[in-house]
LODRENNU-668892 format. One record per residue (C-alpha): residue number from 1; chain; residue in three letters; x, y, z. Coordinates in steps of 0.2 Angstrom, whole numbers, plus 5000, padded with zeros to 4 digits. Layout:
N
NUM / A / ala / X / Y / Z .
...
END
This chain:
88
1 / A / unk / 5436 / 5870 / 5394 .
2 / A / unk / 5445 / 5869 / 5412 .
3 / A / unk / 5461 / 5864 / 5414 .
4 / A / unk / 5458 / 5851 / 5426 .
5 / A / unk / 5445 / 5844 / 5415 .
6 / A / unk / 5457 / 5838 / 5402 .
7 / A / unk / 5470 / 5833 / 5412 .
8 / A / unk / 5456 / 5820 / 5418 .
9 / A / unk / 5452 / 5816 / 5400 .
10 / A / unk / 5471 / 5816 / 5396 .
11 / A / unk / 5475 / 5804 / 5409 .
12 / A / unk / 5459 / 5791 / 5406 .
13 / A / unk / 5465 / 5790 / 5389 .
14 / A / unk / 5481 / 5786 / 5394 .
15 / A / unk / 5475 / 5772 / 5403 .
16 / A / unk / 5464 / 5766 / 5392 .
17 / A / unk / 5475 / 5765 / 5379 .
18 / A / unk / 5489 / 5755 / 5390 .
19 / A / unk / 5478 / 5744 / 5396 .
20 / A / unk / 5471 / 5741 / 5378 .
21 / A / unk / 5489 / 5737 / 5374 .
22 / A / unk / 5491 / 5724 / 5388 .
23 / A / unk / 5476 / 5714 / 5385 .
24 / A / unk / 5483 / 5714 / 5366 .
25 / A / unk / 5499 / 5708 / 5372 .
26 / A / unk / 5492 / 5694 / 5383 .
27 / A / unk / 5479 / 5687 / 5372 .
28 / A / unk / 5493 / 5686 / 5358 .
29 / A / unk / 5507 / 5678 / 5370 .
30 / A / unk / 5495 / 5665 / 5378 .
31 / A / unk / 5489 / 5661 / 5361 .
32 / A / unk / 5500 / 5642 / 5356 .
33 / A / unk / 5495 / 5638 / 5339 .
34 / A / unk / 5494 / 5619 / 5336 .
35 / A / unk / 5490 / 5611 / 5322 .
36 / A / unk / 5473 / 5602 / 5319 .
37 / A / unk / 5479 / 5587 / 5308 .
38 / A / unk / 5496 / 5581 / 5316 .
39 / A / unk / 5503 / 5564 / 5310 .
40 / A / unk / 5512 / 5551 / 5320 .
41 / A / unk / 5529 / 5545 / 5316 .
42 / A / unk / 5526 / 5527 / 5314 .
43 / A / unk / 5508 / 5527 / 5311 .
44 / A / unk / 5501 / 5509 / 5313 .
45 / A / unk / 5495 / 5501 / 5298 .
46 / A / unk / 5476 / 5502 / 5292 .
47 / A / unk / 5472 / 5486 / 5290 .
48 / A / unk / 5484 / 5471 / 5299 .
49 / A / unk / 5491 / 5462 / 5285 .
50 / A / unk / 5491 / 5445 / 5284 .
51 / A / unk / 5507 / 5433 / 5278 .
52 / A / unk / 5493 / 5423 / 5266 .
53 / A / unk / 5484 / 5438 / 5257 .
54 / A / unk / 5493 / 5438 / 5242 .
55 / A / unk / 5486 / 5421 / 5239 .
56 / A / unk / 5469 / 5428 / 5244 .
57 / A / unk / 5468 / 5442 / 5231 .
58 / A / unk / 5473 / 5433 / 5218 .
59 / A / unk / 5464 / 5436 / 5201 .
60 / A / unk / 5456 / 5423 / 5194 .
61 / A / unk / 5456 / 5421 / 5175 .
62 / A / unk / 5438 / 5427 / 5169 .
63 / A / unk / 5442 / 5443 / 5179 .
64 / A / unk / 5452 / 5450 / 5163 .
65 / A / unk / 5438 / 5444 / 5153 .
66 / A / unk / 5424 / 5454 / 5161 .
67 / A / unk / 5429 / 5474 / 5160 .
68 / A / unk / 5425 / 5482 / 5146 .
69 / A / unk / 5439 / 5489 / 5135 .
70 / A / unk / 5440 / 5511 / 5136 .
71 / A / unk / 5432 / 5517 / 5121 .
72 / A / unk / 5443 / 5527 / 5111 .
73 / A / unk / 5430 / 5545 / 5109 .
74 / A / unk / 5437 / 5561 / 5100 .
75 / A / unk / 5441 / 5577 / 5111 .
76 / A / unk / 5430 / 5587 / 5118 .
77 / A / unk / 5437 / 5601 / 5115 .
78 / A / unk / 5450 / 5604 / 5097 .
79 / A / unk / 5463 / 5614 / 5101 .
80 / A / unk / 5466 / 5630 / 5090 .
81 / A / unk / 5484 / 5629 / 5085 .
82 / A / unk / 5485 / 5649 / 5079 .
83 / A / unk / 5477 / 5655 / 5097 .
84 / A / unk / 5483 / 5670 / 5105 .
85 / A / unk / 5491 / 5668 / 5120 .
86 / A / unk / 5480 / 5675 / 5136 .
87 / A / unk / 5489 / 5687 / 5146 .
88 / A / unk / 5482 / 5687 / 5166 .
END
């Protein structure tokens, strides 16, 4: 191969390569992370609150009277108490 052939090679190279290394450097230092989800302070309140709605949400006395009670229904799974233990 000739001499000044490689040097061309060399030398393209080179500059490839550096300016590779300064697009790399400038994509990562322009690059500011912010977070997507970012919570205010004092975050105002959902829904205004009133100085009466205590009064308003009060149960009444059949309320209690119409849920069904939680049905008390066997495991759905017995545990073994002589299992070995699983090593993960």
């Amino acid at each position: 191969m000739e001499s000044q052939t490689s040097r061309k090679i060399i030398v393209a190279s080179s500059m490839a390569a550096v300016l590779g290394i300064g697009v790399v450097a400038f994509a990562l230092s322009s690059h500011h992370h912010i977070p997507a989800a970012q919570i205010p302070q004092s975050a105002p309140p959902v829904v205004p609150s009133t100085p009466d709605a205590s009064a308003a949400v009060a149960p009444s006395a059949d309320a209690a009277a119409g849920v069904a009670p939680t049905p008390i229904v066997p495991a759905a799974v017995v545990p073994v108490p002589d299992a070995p233990a699983v090593a993960h």
